[in-house]
Backbone and ligand atoms as CSV (ligand in chain L), in Angstrom:
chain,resi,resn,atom,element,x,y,z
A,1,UNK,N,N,0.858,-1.188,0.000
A,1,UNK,CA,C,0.000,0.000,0.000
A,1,UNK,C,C,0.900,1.247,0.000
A,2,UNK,N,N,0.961,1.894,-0.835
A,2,UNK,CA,C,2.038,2.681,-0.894
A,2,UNK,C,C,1.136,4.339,-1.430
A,3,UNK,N,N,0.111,4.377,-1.240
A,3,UNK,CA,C,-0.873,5.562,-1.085
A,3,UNK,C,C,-2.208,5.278,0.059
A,4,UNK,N,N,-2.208,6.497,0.207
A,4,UNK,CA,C,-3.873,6.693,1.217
A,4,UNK,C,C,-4.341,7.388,1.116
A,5,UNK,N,N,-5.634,7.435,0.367
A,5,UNK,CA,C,-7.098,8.455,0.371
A,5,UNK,C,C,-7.744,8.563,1.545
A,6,UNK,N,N,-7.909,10.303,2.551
A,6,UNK,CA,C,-8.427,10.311,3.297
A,6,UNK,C,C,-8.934,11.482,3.338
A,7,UNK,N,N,-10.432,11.234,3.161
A,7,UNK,CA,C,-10.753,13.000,2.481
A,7,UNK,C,C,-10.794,13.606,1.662
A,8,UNK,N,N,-10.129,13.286,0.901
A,8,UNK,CA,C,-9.329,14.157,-0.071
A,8,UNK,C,C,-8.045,14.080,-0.094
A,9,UNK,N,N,-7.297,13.910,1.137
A,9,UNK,CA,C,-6.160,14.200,0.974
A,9,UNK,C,C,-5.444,12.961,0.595
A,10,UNK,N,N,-3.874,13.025,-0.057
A,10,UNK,CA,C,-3.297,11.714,-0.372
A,10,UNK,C,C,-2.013,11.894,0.582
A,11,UNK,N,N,-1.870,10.702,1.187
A,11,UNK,CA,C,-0.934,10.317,1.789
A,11,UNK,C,C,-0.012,9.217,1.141
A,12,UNK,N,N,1.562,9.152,1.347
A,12,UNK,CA,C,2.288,8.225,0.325
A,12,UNK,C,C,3.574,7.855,1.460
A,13,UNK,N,N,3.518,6.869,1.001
A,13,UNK,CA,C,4.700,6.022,1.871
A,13,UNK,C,C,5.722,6.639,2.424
A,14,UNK,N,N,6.779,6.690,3.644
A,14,UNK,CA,C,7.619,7.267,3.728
A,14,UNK,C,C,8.557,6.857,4.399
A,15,UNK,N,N,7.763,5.865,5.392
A,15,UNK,CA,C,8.913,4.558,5.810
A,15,UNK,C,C,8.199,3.041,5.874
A,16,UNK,N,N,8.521,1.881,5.552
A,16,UNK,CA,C,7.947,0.808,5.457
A,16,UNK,C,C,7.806,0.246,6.904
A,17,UNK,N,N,7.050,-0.955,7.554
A,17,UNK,CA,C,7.247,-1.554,8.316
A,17,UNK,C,C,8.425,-1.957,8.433
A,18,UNK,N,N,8.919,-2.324,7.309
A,18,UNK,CA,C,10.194,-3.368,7.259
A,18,UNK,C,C,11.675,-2.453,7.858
A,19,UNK,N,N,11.081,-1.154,7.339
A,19,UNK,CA,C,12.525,-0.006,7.369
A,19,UNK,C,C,12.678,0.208,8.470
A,20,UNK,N,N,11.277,0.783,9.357
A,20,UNK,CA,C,11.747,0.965,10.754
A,20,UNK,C,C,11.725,0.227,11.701
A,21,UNK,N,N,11.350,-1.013,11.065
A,21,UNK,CA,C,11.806,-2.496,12.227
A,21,UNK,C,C,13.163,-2.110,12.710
A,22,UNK,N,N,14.024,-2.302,10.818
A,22,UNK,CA,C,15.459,-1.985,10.608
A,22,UNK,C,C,15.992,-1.332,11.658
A,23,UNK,N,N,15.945,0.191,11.881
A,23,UNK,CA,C,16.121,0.746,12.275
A,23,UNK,C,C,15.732,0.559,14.089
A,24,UNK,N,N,14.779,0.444,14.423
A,24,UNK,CA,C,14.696,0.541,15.873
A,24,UNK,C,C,15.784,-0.674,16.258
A,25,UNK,N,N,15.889,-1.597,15.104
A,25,UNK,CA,C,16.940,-2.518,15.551
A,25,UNK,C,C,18.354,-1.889,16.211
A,26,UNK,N,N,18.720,-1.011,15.539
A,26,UNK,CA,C,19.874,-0.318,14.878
A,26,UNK,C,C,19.974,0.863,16.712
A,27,UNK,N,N,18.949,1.494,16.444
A,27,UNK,CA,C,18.434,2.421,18.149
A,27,UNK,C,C,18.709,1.573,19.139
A,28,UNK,N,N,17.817,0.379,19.150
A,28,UNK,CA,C,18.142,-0.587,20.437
A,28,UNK,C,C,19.256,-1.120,20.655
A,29,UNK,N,N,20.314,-1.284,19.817
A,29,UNK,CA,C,22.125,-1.689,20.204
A,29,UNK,C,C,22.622,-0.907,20.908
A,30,UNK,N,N,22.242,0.561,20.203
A,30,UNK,CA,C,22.845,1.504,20.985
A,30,UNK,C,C,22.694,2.055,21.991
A,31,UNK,N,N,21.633,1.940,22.220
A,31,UNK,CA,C,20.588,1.845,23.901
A,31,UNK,C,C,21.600,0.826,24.576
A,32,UNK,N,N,21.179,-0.408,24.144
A,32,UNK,CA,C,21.799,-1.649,25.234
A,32,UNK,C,C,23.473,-0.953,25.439
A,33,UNK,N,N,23.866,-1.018,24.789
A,33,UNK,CA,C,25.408,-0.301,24.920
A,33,UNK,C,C,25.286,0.370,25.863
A,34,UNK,N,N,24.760,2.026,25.812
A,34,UNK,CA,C,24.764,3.119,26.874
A,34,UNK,C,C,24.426,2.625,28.073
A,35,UNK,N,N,24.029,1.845,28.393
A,35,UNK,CA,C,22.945,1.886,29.652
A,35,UNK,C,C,23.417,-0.034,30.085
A,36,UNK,N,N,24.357,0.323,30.017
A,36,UNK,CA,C,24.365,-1.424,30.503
A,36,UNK,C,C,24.940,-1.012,31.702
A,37,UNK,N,N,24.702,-2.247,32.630
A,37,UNK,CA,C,24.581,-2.311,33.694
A,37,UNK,C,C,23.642,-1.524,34.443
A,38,UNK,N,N,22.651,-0.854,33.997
A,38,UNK,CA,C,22.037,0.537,34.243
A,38,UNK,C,C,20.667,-0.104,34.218
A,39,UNK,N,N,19.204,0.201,34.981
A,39,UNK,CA,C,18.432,-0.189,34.675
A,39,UNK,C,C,17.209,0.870,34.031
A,40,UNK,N,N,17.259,1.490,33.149
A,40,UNK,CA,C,16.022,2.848,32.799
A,40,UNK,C,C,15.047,2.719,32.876
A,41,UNK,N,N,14.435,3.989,33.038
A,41,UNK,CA,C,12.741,3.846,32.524
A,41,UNK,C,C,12.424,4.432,31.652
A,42,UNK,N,N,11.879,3.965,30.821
A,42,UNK,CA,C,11.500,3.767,29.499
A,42,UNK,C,C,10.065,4.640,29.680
A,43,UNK,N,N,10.120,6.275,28.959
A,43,UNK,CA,C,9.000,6.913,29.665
A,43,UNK,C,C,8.288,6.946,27.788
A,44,UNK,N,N,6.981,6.023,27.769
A,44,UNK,CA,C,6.479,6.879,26.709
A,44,UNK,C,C,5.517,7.816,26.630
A,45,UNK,N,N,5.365,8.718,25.898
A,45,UNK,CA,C,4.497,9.965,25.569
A,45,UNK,C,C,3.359,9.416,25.167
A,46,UNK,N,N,2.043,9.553,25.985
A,46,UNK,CA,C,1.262,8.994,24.947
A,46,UNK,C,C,0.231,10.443,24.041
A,47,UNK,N,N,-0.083,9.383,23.248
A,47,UNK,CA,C,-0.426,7.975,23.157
A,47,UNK,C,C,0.126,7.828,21.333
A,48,UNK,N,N,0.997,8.840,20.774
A,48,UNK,CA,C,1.751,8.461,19.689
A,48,UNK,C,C,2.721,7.310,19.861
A,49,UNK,N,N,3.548,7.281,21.190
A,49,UNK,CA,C,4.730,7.012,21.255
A,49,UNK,C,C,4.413,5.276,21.700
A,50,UNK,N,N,3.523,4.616,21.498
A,50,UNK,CA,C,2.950,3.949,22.012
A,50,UNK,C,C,3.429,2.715,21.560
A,51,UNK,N,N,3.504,2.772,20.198
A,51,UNK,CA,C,3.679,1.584,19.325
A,51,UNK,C,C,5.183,1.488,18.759
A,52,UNK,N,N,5.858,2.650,19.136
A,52,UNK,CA,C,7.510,2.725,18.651
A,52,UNK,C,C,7.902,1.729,20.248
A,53,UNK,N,N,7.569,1.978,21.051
A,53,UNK,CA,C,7.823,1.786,22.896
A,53,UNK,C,C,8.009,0.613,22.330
A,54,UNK,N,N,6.696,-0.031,22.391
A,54,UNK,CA,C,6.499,-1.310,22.561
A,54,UNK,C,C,7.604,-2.403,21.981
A,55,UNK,N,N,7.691,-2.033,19.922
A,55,UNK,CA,C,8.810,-2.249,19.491
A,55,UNK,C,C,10.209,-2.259,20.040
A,56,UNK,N,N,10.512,-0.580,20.350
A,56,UNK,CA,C,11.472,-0.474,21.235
A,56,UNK,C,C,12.143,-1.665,22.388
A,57,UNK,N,N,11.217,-1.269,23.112
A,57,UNK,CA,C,11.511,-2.168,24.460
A,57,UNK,C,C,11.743,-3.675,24.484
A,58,UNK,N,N,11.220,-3.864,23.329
A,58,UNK,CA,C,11.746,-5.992,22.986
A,58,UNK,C,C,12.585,-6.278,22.298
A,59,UNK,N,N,13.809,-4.918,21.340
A,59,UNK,CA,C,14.692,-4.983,21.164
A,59,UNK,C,C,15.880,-4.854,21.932
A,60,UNK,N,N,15.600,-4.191,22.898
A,60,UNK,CA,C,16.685,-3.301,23.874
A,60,UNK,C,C,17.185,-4.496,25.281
A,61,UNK,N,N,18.246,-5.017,25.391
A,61,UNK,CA,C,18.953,-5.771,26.601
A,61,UNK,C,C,18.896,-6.136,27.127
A,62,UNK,N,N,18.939,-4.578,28.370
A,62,UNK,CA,C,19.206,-4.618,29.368
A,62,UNK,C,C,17.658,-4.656,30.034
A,63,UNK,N,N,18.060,-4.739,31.442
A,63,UNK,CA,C,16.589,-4.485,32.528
A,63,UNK,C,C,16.324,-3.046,32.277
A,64,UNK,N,N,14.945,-3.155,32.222
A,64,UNK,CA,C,14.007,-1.786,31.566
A,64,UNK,C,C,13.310,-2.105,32.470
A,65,UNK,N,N,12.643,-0.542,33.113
A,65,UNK,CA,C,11.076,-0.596,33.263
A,65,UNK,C,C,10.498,0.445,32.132
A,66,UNK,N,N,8.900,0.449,31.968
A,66,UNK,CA,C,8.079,1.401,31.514
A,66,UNK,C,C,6.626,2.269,32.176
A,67,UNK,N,N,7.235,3.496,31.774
A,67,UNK,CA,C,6.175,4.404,32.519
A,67,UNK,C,C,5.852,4.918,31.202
A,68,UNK,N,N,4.599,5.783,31.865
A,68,UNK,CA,C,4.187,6.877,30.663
A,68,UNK,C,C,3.575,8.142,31.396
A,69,UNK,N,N,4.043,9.215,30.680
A,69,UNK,CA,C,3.410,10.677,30.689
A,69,UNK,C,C,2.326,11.194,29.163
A,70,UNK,N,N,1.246,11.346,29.831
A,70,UNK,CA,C,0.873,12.267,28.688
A,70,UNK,C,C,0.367,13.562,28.734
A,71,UNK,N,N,0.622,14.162,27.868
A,71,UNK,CA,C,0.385,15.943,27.453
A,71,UNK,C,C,-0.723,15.863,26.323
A,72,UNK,N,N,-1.361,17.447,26.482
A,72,UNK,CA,C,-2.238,17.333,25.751
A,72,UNK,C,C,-1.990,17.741,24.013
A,73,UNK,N,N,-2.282,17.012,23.689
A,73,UNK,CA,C,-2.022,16.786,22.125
A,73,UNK,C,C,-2.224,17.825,20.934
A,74,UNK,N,N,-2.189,17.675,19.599
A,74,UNK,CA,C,-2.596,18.629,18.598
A,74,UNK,C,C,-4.027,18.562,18.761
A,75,UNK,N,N,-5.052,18.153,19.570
A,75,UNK,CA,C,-5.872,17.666,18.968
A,75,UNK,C,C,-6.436,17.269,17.631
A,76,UNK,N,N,-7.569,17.940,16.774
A,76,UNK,CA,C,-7.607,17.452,15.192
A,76,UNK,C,C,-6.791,18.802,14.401
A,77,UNK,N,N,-5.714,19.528,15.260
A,77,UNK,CA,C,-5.175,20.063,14.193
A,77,UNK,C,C,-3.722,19.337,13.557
A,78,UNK,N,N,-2.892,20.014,12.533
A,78,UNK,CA,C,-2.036,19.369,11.833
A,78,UNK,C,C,-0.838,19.917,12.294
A,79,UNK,N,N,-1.188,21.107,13.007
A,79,UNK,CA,C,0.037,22.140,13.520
A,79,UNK,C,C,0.024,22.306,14.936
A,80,UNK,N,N,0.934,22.427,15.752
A,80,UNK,CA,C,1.296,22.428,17.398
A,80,UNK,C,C,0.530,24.082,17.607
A,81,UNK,N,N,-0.165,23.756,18.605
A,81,UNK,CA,C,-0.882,25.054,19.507
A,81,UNK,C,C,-0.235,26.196,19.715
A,82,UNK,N,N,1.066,25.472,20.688
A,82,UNK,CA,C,2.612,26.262,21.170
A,82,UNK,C,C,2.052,26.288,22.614
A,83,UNK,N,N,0.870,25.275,23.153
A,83,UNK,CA,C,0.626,25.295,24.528
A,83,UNK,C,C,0.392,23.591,24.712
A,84,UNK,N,N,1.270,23.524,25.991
A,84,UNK,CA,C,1.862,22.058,26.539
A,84,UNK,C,C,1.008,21.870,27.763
A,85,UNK,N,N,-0.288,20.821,28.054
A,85,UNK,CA,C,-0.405,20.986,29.551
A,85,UNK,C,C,0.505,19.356,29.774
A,86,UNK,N,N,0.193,18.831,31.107
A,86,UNK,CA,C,0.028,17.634,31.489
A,86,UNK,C,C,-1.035,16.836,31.928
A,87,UNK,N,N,-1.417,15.827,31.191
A,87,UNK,CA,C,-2.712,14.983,31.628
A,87,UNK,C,C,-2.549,13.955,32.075
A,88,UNK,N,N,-1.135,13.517,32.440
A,88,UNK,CA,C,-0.822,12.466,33.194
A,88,UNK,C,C,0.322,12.139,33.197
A,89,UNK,N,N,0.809,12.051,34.855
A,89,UNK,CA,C,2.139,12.196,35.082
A,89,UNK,C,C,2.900,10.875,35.651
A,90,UNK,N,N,4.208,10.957,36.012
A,90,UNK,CA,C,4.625,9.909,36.179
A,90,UNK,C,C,3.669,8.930,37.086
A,91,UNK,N,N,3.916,7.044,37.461
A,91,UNK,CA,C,3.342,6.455,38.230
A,91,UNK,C,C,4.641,6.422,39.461
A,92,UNK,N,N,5.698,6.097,38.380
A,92,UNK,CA,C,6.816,6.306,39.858
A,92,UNK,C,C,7.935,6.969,40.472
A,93,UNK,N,N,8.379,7.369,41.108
A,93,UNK,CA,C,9.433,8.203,41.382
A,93,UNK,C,C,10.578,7.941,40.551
A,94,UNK,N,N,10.898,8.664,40.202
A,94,UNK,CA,C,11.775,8.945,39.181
A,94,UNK,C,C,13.538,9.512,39.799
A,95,UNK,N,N,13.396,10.276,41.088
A,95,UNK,CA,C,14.537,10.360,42.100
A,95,UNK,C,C,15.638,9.759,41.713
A,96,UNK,N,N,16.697,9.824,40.823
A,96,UNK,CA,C,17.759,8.872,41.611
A,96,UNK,C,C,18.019,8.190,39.685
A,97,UNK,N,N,16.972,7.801,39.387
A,97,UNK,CA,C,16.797,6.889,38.150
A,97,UNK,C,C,17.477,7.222,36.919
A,98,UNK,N,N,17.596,6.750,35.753
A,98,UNK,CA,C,17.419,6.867,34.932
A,98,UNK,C,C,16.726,7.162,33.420
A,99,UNK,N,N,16.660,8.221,32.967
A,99,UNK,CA,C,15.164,8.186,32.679
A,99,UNK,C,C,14.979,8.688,30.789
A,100,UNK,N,N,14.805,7.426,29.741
A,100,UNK,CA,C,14.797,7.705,28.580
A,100,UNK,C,C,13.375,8.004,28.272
A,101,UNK,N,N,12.833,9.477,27.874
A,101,UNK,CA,C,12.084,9.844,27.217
A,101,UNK,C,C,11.864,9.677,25.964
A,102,UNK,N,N,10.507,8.519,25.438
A,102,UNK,CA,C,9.954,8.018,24.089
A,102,UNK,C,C,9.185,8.620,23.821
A,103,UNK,N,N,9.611,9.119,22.430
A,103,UNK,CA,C,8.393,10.083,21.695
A,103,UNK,C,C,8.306,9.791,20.517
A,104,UNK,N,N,7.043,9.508,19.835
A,104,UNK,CA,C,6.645,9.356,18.427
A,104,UNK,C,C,7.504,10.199,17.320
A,105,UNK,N,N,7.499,11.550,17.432
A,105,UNK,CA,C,7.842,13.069,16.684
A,105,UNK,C,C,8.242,13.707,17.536
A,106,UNK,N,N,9.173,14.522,17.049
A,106,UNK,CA,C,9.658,15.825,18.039
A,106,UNK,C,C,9.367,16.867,16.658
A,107,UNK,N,N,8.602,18.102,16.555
A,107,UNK,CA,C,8.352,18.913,15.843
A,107,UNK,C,C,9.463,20.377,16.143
A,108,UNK,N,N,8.375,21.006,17.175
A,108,UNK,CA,C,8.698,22.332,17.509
A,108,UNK,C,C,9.603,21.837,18.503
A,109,UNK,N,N,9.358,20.683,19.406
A,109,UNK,CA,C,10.724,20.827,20.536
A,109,UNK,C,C,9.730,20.993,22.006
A,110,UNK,N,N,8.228,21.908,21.850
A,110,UNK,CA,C,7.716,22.306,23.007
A,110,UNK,C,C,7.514,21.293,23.589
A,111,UNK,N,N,6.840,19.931,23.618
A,111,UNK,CA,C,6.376,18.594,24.295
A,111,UNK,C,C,8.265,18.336,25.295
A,112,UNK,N,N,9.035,18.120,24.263
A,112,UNK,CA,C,10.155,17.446,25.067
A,112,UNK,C,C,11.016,18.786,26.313
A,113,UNK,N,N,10.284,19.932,25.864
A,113,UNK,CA,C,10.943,20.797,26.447
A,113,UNK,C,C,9.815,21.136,28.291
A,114,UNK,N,N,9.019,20.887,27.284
A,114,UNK,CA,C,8.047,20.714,29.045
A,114,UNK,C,C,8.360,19.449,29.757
A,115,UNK,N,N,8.630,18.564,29.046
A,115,UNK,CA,C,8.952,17.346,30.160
A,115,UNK,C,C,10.447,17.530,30.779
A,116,UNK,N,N,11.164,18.142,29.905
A,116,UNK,CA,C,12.116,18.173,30.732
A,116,UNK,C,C,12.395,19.309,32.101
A,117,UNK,N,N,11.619,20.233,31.509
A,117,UNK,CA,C,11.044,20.735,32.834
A,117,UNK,C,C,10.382,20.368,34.271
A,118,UNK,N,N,9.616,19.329,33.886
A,118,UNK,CA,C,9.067,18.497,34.686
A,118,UNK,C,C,9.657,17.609,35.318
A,119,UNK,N,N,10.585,16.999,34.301
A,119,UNK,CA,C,11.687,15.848,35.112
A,119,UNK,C,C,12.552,16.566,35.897
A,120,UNK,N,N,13.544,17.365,35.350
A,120,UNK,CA,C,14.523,17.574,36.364
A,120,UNK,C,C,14.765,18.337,37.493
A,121,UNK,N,N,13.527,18.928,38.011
A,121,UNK,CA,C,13.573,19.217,39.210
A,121,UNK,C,C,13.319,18.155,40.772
A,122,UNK,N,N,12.789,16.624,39.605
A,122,UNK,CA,C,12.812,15.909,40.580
A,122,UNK,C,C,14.019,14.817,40.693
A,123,UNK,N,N,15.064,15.085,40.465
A,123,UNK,CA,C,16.311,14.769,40.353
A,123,UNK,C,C,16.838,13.534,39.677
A,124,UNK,N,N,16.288,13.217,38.697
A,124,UNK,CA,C,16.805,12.151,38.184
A,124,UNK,C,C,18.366,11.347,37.933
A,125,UNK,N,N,18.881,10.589,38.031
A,125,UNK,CA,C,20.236,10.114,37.557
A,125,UNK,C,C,20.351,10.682,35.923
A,126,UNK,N,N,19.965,10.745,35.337
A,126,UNK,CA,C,20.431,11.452,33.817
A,126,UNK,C,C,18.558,11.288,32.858
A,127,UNK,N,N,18.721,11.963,31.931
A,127,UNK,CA,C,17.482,12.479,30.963
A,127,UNK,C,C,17.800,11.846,30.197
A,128,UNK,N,N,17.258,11.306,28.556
A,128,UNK,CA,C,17.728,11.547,27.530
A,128,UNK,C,C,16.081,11.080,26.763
A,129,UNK,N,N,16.499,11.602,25.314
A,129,UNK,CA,C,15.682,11.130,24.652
A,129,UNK,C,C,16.160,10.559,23.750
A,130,UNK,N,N,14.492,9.620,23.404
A,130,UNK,CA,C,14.926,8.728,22.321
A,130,UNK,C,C,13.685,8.908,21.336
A,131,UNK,N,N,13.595,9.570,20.045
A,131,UNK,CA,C,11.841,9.385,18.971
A,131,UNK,C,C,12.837,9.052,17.791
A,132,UNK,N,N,11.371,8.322,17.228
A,132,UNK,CA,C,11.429,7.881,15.636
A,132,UNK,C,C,11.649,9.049,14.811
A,133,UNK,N,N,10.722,9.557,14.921
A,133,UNK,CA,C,10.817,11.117,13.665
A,133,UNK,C,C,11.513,12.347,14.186
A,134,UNK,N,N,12.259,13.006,13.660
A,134,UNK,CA,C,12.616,14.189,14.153
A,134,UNK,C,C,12.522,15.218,12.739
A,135,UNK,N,N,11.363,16.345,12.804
A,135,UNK,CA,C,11.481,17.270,11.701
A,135,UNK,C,C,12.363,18.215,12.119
A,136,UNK,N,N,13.617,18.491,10.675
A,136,UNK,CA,C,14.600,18.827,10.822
A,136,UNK,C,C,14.266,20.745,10.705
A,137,UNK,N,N,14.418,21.209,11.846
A,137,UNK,CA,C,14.121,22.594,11.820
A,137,UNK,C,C,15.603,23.476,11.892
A,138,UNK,N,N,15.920,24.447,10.842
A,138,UNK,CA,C,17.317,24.655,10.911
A,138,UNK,C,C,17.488,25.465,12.124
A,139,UNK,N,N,16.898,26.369,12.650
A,139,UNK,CA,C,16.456,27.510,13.998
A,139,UNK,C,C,16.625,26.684,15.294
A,140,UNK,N,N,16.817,25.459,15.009
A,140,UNK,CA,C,16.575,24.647,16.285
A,140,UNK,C,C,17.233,24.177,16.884
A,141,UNK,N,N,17.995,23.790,17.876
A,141,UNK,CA,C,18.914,23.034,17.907
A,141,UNK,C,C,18.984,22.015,19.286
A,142,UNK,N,N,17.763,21.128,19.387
A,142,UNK,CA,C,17.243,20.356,20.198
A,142,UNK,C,C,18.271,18.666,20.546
A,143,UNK,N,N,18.416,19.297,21.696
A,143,UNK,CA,C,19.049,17.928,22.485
A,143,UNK,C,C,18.458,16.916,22.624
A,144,UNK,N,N,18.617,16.028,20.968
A,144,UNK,CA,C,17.979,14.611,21.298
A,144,UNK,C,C,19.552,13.331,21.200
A,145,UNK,N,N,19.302,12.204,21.767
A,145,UNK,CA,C,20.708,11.675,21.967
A,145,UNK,C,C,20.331,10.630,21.077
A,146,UNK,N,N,18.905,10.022,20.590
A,146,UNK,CA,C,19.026,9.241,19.806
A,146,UNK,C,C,17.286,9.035,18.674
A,147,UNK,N,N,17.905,9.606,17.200
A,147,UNK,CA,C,16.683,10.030,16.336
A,147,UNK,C,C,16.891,8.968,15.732
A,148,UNK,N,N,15.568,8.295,14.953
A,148,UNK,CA,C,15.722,7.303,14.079
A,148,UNK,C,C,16.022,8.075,12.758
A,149,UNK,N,N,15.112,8.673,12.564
A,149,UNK,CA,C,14.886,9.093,11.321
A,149,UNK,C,C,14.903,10.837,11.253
A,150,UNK,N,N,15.495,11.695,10.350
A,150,UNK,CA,C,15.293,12.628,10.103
A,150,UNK,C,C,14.554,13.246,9.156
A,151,UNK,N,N,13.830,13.967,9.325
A,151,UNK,CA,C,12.357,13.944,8.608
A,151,UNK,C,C,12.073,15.663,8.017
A,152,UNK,N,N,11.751,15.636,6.654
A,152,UNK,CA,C,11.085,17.574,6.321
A,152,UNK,C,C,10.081,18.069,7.459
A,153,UNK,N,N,9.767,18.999,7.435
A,153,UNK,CA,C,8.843,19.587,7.823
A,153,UNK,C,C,7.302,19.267,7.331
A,154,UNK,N,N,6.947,17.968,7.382
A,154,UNK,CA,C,5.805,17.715,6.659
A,154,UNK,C,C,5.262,16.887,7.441
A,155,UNK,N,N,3.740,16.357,7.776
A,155,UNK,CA,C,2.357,16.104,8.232
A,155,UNK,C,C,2.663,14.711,8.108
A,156,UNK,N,N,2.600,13.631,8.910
A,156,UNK,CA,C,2.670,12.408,8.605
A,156,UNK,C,C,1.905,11.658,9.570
A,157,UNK,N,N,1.542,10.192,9.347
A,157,UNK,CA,C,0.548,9.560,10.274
A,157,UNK,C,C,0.891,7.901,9.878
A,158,UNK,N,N,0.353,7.215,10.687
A,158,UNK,CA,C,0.904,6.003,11.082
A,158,UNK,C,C,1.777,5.394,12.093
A,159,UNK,N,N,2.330,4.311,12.580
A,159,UNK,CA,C,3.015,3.399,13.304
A,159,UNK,C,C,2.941,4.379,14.796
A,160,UNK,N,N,1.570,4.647,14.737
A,160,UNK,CA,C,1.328,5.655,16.125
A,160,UNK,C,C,0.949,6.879,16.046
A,161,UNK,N,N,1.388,7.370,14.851
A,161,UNK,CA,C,1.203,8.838,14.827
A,161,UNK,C,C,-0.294,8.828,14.146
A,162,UNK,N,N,-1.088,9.876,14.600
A,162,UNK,CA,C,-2.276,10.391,14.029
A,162,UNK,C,C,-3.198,11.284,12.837
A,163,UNK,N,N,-4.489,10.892,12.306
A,163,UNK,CA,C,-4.375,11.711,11.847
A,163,UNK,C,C,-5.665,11.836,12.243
A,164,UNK,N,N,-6.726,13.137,13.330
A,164,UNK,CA,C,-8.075,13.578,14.185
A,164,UNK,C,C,-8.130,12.064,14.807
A,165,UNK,N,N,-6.755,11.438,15.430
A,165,UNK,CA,C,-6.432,10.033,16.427
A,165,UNK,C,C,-6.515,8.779,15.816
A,166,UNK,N,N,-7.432,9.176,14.441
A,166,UNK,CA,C,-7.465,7.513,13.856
A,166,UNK,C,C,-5.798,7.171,13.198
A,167,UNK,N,N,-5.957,5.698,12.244
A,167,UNK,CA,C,-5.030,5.842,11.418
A,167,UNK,C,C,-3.629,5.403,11.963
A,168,UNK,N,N,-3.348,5.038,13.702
A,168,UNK,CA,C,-2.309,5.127,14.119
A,168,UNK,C,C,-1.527,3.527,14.147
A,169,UNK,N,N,-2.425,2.820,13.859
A,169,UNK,CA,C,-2.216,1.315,13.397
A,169,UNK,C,C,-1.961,1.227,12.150
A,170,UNK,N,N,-1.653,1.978,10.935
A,170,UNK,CA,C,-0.803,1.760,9.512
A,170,UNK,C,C,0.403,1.194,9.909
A,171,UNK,N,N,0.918,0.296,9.565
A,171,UNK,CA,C,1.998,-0.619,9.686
A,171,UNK,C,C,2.988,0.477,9.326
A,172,UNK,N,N,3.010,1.235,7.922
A,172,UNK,CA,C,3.976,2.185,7.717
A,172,UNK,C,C,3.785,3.727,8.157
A,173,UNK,N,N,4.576,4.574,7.631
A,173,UNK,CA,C,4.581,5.975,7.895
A,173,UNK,C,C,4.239,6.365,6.746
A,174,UNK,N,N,3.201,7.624,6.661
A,174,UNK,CA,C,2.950,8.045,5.382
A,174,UNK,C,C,3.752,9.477,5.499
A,175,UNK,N,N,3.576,10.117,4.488
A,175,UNK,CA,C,3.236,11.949,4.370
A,175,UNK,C,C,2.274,12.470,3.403
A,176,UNK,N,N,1.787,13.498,4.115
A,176,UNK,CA,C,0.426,14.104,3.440
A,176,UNK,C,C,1.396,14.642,2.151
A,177,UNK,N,N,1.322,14.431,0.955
A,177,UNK,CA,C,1.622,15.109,-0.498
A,177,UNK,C,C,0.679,15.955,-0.794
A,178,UNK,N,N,1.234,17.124,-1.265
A,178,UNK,CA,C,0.857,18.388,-1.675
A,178,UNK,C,C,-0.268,18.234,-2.787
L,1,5GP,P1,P,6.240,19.121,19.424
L,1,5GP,O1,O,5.884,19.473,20.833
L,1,5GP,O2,O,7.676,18.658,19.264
L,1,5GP,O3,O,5.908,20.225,18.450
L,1,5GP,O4,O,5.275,17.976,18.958
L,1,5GP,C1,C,5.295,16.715,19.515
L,1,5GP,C2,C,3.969,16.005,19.314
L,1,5GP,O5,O,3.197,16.583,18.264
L,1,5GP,C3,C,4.187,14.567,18.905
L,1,5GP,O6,O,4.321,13.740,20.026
L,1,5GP,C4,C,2.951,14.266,18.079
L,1,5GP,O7,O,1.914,13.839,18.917
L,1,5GP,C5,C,2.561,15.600,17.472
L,1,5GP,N1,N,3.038,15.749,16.084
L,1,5GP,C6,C,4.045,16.535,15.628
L,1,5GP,N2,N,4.203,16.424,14.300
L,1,5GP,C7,C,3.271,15.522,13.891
L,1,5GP,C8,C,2.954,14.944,12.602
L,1,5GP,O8,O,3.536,15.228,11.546
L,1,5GP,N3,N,1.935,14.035,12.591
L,1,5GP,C9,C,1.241,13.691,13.706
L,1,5GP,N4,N,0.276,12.797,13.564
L,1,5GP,N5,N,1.515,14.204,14.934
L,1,5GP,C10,C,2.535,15.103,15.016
């Protein structure tokens, strides 16, 4: 399936199942590497980051746990608000830990920049992040330690990501074409 009619709009392939299996393969070595002997928590964002996690986490080593935070979302728009709340916060103390932040997309930067606000005043052993997509913004210059993929500035949906929440079970990644 290498197009999608939705609406009107056409969506067209942009990473396969097969590619970013590849790849999270490729993320999870380098995870197990960093963090060995180390046990993290594996924080995903929901509810994009949901289905990269899952993948994630049955490639990766070492002893993991998983938590999740979620913020409130684009809702049915295509573009970020530029306002971050929290709708659900950690389950466990985080003090002391280790703590890899999973995110579907990093766009503008605001989502990973409120959590890290949030995390490190409660003292964690180290931050980092880890997302599939990262749109490459030249103005930007966002501390992520491990991107799968580097991505245009363009609208995409699947392997979690949304489009008005449906759609997030496409095996692949699309992008909306002009
Ligand atoms: P940021 O705060 O970095 O601008 O956006 C992060 C969140 O926005 C992601 O976790 C995701 O939910 C949503 N988002 C950003 N870009 C896209 C996109 O192209 N498609 C979809 N479906 N969601 C996106």
């Amino acid at each position: 399936m290498n197009t999608i009619s939705i609406n009107g709009e056409v969506f067209s392939l942009m990473f396969s199942e097969a590619e970013i299996l590849r790849r999270i393969k490729e993320i999870a070595r380098t995870i197990s590497t960093d963090y060995l002997g180390k046990t993290p928590i594996f924080v995903g964002v929901l509810n994009g980051a949901v289905i990269f996690l899952s993948d994630l986490v049955r490639e990766v080593t070492v002893d993991l746990e998983v938590d999740f935070l979620k913020l409130s979302s684009y809702g049915d728009e295509k573009f970020s608000s530029g306002s971050v709340k929290l709708l659900k916060d950690f389950d466990v103390h985080i003090g002391g830990r280790d703590i890899l932040i999973v995110e579907d997309i990093v766009d503008t930067g605001l989502s990973i920049e409120f959590i890290k606000k949030l995390v490190f005043p409660r003292n964690p052993a180290s931050v980092k992040v880890v997302t599939l997509l990262h749109k490459k913004k030249s103005q930007q210059n966002q501390n992520i330690e491990y991107v799968g993929f580097e991505i245009p500035d363009e609208f995409v949906i699947g392997y979690g990501l949304d489009h008005s929440q449906k759609y997030r079970n496409l095996r692949g990644i699309y992008r909306l074409t002009k």
